[in-house]
TIROPA-168804 format. One record per residue (C-alpha): residue in one letter; x, y, z. Coordinates in pm, whole numbers, plus 50000, padded with zeros to 5 digits. Layout:
! residues N
aXYZ ...
END
This chain:
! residues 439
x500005000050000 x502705023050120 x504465019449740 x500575026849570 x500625058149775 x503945070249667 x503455060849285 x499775074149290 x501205108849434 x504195109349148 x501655100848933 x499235126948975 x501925153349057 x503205145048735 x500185142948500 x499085179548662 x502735192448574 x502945178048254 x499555186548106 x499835222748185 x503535225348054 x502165213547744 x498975231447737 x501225260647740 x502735250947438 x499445244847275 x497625275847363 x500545298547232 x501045275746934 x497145283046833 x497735312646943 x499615321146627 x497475300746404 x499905273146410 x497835238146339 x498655210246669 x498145178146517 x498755157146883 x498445168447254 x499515139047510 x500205136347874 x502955100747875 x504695090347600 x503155058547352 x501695034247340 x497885055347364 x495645042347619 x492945063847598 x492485094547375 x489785119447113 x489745141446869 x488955177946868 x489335199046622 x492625195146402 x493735183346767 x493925140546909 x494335145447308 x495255115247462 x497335097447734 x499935074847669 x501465041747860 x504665055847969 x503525083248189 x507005101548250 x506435133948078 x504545141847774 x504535158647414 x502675184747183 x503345175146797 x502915208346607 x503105204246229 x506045218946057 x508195210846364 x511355192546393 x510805174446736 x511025141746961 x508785124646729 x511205131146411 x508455131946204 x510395148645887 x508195141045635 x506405171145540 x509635192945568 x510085181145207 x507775203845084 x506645240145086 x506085261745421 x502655261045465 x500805291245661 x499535266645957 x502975255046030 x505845262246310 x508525267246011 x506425291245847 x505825314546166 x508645343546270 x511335338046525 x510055353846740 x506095337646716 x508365302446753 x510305310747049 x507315322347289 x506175290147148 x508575273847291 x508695288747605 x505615285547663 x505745254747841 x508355266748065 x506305299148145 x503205279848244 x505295260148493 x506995286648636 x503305305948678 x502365272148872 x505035267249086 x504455304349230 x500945301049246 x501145273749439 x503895284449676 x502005316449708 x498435297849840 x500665276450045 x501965302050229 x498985319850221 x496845288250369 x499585277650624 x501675303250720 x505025297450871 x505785277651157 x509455275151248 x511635276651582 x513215309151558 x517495321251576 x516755336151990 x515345301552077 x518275285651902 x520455312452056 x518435303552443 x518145265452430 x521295257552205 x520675225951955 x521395191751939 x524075178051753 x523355144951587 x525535121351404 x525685147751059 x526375174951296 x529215162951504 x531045150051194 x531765185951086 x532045199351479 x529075212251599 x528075198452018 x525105196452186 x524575228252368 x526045246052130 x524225283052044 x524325292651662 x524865331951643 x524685335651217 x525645311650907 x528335329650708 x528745362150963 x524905370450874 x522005363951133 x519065340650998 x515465337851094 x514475299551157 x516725266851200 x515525255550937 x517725279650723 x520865265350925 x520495230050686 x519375252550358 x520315246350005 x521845280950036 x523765277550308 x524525243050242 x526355257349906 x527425287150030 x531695289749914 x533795287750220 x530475287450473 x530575286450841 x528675288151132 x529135310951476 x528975291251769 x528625301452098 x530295274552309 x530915275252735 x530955313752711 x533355316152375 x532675322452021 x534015303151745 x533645293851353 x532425257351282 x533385253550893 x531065236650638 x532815211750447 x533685212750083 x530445191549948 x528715186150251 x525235189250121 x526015155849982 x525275143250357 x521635153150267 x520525131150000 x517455118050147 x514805133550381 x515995108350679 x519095125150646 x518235156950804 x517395140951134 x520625132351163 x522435166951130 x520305191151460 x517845200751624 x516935226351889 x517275215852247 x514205216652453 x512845216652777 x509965192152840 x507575173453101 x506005139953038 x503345142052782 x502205100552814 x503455068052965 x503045036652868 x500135016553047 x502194988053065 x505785005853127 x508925013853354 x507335051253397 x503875037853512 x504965010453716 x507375035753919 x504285061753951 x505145087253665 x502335103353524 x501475123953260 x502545162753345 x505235151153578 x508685166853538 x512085146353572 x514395166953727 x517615141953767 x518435107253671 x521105096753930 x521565130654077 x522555142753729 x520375170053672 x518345168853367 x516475204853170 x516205193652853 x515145162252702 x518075154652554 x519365154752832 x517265126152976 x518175110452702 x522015110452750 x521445101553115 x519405071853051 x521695058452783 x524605052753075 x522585033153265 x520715008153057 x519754976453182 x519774990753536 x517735013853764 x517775043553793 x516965069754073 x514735099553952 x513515128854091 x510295138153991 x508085168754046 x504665161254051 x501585185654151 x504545205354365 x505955175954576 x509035162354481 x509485123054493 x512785097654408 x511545069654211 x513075037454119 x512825032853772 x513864998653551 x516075015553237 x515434990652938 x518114981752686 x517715008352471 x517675037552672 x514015041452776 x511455041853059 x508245042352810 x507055076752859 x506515102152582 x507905137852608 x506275169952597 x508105196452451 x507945230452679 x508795250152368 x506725264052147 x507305276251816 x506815303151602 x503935308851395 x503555336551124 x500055337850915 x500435365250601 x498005383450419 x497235379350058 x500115408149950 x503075390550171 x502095357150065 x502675370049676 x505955379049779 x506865353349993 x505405320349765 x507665341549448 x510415344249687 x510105308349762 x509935295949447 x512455313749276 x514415303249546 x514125268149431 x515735274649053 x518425294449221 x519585266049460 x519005242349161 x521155263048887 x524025266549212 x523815226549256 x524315218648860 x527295239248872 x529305224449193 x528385193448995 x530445201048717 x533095208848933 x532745179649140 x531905192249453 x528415182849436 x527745145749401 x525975131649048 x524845106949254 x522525131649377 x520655131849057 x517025109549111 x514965099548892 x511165086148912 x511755063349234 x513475087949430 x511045118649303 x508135092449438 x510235089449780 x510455122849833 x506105127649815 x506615097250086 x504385068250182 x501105089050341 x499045110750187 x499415144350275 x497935171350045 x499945196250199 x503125180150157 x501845172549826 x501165206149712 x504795216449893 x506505191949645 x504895192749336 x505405233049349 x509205223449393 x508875205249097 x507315226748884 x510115251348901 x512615222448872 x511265212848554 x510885245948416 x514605250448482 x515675214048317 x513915222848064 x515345257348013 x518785238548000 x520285241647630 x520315205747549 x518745196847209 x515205180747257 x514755203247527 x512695233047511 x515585252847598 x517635237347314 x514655249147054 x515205284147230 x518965283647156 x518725277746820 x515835303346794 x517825331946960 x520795324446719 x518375329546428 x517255362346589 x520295374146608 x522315361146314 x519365364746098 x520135327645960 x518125299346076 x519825264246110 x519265239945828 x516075210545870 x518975187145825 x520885200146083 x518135207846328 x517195169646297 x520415156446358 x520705180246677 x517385166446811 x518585131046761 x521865143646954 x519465154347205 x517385128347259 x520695104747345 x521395126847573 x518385125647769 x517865090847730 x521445084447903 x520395113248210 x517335091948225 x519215061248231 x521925075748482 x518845086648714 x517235058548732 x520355036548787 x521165062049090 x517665053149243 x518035016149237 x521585023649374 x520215041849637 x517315012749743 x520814987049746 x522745008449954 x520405022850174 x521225056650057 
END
């Protein structure tokens, strides 16, 4: 079930993107008077499909992406046939440069325009809700095993990221900071300051969502939200709102804390000191193997939450989702120089990963927006059989006045399509990597 729901979510997130990236090349096309022979959302075989117009919509087998076949074009299909004869008025070929290149990026524009509506109505709907840089800077954060490899400690208090303050902690493990060139956090540690550097390619720590439970987290303190009827905690008279103070006589605040203490004394008991209802009491409690007394902890922190009117969510959703091509177009070049991992690169399993095993519209919403500016920026790439390879050959016509030869357009396109079929290939072979290694 858990794989239907993750496939069912790519799919649909897919199909939306898809048929409005190529409804944007449609409209524009007729927009011009150019004649669109085929309209499909997946690739052939056609499952299911009609005809309006001059027009066959349908939906093909292979539901990966998706195609608009516009007649006089030299595209994926390599239908060449009726470049043999005479321009006719219907057809791309016919139309100016500049007719053919909003054509062409038309696609791209509708994608863009859905990735920042939907940011936009996201923020609008939920707001912001984030544990802000003075809590961090109060409480300190918790340094898990992706953390401590590159220095940060528990306790520690981060003052800025790169000698600038931030807003929320979640910016601290940002695609921006993450490849930011010779980044570095501020620490305040035991009364001193000092610089904790960011690794050369450490974002490629973070290739899955797991991973970012394993770099921090802020520190809180807590009481004890729910035991466990049939528990350590219950049996020893902890109830729910109680408040361990020490473990041992080590004093405990935050729940990490607990945590640590508990952890040196598995398989034995422990003395606590509870407050309960204002009386304090030491209670014997059984510490299991792994660390735990089977209680539940209530966090005594609570975090920030921002709601924003129509106007700041227009901002903040564009802000957002630009965002997303910038960190994108920064990650494709450290890859070229090697300092961000190709392994990186998913394809259709790991996309379906990412939307997870539960349904969650909002999460679903969050991620296909992300995608919708991805695409628009792969596809803005200059690669033949791209759209942003049509727009590269379009531009050069513009401005040399010459366009490129049928012949050599069609060869291009084949380049093109080798190309893509080997990132596909690549991708793919990275996912099932991944699902071997754990990664």
């Amino acid at each position: 079930m858990d794989t239907l729901i993750m496939v069912g979510q790519l799919l649909l997130g897919l199909s939306i993107l898809v048929g409005l990236h190529e409804l944007g090349h449609l409209l524009t096309a007729k927009l011009f008077g150019m004649r669109v022979e085929k309209f499909s959302i997946g690739f052939p075989p056609k499952i299911a499909g009609f005809q309006w117009g001059e027009t066959e919509y349908s939906i093909g087998a292979i539901p990966l992406g998706g195609f608009v076949k516009i007649s006089g074009m030299v595209d994926e299909s390599m239908d060449t046939d009726q470049l043999s004869s005479e321009p006719q008025p219907w057809e791309f070929r016919s139309k100016p440069a500049w007719q053919r290149l909003i054509v062409m990026l038309g696609g791209i524009i509708v994608n863009v325009i859905t990735g920042i509506v939907i940011f936009v109505f996201l923020v609008y709907n939920n707001g912001e809700t984030y544990f802000s840089r003075d809590q961090v800077v109060e409480n300190g954060i918790v340094a898990y095993e992706y953390g401590e490899s590159i220095g940060l400690k528990t306790g520690d208090k981060i003052i800025d990221v790169n000698g600038e303050p931030y807003e929320s902690i979640n910016e601290l493990s940002s695609g921006s900071v993450l490849l930011s060139e010779n980044g570095y956090y501020t620490v305040e540690r035991n009364g001193e300051q000092l610089k904790v550097e960011i690794p050369r390619g450490f974002i490629n720590t973070f290739n899955s969502e797991e991973a970012f439970d394993k770099f921090i987290s802020i520190r809180f303190p807590f009481d004890v939200l729910d035991v466990a009827p049939d528990g350590a905690a219950k049996t020893a008279g902890i109830d729910p709102g109680d408040q361990i103070l020490s473990v041992n006589g080590q004093e405990v605040y935050f729940f990490d804390e607990l945590q640590t203490a508990l952890d040196q004394v598995k398989n034995e008991e422990a003395q606590l000191v509870v407050s309960s209802e204002g009386s304090l009491d030491t209670l014997a409690v059984p510490v299991s193997a792994e660390g735990t007394i089977g209680i539940a902890a209530n966090p005594l922190l609570d975090p920030v939450r921002k709601k924003f009117g129509f106007g700041e969510a227009i901002s903040k959703g564009t802000e957002r989702a630009f965002g997303v091509v910038i960190i994108n177009a920064k990650a494709l070049g450290k890859m070229f120089t090697g300092e961000v991992s190709a392994k990186n690169v998913s394809g259709p399993i790991g996309m379906a990963k990412i939307y997870g095993n539960s349904w969650d519209w909002g999460k679903f919403w969050s991620i296909t927006g992300l995608i919708s500016m991805i695409l628009a920026f792969m596809n803005l790439l200059p690669i033949p059989a791209l759209d942003g390879g049509h727009v590269m050959f379009l531009l050069y016509e513009m401005i040399s006045g010459r366009a490129p030869s049928d012949k050599f357009l069609e060869n291009a396109q084949k380049v093109g399509m080798v190309i893509l079929l080997a990132l596909m290939v690549f991708a793919i072979g990275n996912d099932i990597l991944k699902i071997f290694t754990g990664g």
